[in-house]
N, C-alpha and C positions, 0 to 999 in steps of 0.2 A: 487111490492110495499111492505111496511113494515107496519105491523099493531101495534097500540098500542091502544087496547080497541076500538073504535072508529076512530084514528086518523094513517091515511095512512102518510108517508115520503117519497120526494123523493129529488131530486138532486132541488136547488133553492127555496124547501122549506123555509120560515122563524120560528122559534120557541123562546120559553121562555123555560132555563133555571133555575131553581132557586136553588141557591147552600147555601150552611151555612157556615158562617164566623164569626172569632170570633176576638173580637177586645174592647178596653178600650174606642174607642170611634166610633160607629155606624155613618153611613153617611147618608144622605138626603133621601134614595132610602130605606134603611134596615127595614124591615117590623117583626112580629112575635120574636119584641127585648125580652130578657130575661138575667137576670142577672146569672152570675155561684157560687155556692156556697159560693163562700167565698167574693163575691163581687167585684174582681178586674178587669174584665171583661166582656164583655156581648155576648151572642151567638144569632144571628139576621140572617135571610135570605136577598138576592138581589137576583131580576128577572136579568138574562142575556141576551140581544136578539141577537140570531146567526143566522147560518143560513147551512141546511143542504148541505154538499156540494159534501157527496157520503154515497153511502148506500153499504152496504154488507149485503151478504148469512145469515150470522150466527146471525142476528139480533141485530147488530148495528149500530148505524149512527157517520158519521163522522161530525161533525160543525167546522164551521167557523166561526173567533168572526171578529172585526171590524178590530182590528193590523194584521188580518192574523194568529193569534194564531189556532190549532184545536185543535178539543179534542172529544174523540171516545168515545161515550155515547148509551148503550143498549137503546134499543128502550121500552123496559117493564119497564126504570126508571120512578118510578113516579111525579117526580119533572121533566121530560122534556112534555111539551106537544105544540101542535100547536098554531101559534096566532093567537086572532080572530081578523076579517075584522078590529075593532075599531083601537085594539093595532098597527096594520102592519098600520094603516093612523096615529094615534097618537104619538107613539115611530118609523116612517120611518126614523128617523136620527140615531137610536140606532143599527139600522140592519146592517151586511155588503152589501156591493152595491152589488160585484157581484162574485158569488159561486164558480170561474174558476180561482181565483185569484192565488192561491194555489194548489200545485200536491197533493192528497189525500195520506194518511200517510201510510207507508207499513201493510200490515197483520201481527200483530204477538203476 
């Protein structure tokens, strides 16, 4: 298994993402808003919820979003961490269904 701090990864894990997006107008979800210098835009984070769907050696994980999108994210980033029991019963429609969906992305 894969450590981070605390929080073990493995294959059908669920997790939160939270990435930073920049945009003129913030959506319903975007938390920690802030406006950019000059005021034309604002920089806000969204929770992501994927879902781990392969792990590798060198301490990354692969996720899985809902479309089937992935995306290989080091297990030491601190914006990925595990969901807890509340989130995986609250957000279960945000999650993908199931981790097998897709062949996990080459090494490289």
């Amino acid at each position: 298994m894969v450590r981070n701090g605390s929080a073990e990864y493995k294959v059908g894990d669920v997790v939160i993402f939270r990435i930073v997006k920049r945009s003129s107008h913030p959506g319903r979800r975007a938390a920690q808003i802030s406006p950019e210098p000059r005021g034309e835009d604002y920089l806000y984070e969204v929770d992501k919820y994927w879902m781990v769907s392969d792990r590798r050696h060198d301490g990354t994980v692969v996720l899985l979003t809902r479309r089937g999108k992935q995306h290989v994210v080091q297990c030491s980033n601190p914006r990925l961490r595990p969901a807890k029991w509340w989130e995986r019963v609250l957000y279960r429609n945000r999650f993908p269904n199931n981790p097998v969906t897709m062949p996990p992305l080459a090494a490289g």
